[in-house]
N, C-alpha and C positions, 0 to 999 in steps of 0.2 A: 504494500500500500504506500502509497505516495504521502506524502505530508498533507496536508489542506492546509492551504496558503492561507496564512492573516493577512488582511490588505493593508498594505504600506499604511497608511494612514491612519489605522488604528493604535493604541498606545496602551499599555499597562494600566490597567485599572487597579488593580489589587493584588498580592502573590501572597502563599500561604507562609506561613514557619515550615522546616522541613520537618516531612514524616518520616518513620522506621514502622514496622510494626507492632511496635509498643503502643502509640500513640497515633495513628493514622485514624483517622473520624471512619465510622464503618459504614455511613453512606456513598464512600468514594468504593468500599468493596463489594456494593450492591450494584443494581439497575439505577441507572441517576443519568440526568443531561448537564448541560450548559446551558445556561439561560437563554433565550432571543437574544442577540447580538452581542450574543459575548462565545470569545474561541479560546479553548482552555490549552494551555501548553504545558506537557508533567516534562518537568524537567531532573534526569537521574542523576545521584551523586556518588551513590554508592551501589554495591549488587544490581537487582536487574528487575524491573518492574513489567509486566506484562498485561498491555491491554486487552480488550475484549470490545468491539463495536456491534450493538444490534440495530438490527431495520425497523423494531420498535419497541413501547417496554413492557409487551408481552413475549418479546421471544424468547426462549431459552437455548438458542444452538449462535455462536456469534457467528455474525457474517463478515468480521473482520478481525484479526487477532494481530498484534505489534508487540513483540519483544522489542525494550527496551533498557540496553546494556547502561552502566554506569558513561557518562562523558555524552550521552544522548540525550535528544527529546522527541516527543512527538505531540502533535496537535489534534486535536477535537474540534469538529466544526461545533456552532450553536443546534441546538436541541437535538441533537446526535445521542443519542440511549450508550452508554458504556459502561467499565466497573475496571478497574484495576487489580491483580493478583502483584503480590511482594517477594523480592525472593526472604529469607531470615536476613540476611546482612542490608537490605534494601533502603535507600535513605534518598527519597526526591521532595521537588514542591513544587508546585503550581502556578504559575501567570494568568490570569485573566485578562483578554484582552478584548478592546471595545472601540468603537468610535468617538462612545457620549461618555461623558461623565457618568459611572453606576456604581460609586464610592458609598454609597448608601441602599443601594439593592441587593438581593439574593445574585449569586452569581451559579448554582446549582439549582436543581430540581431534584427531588427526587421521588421516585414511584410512588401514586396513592394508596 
């Protein structure tokens, strides 16, 4: 899978603290999106974090799956259904990125 391109002109709205599997919030290891207009980028620092993309957030088989090694990242488009697996050593965080100012909004969804 290709990246999905953040357009030039979007900026950093928010990024997380990094996670391990200690402390990783457990709706990022669920079924969860990106908000409307915002494109998430996990960015790895350590071990190897692996995604999972579904076609919606009833599916259960993904229809996209992205190993991503330590010194990597990959991107999520907006309201794109996904969930992260961690390796043990696993240490990334997050960029939210946007157009508009959404310093005060949800930048996830997750499954009702």
């Amino acid at each position: 899978m290709s990246h999905p391109r953040i357009p030039a002109n979007w900026k950093i709205q928010r990024s997380t603290p990094f996670f391990t599997k200690e402390n990783v919030p457990a709706a990022l290891l669920t079924h969860h999106n990106t908000a409307e207009g915002v494109f998430g980028q996990i960015c790895v620092m350590e071990g190897v974090v692996t995604y999972y993309g579904f076609a919606d957030s009833e599916a259960t088989e993904p229809n996209v799956k992205v190993v991503i090694p330590a010194g990597q990242f990959a991107t999520t488009p907006p309201q794109y259904w996904h969930r992260v697996e961690l390796s043990d050593d696993a240490q990334f965080n997050i960029n939210f990125w946007s157009d508009k100012d959404r310093t005060d909004k949800p930048m996830i969804n997750e499954k009702p």
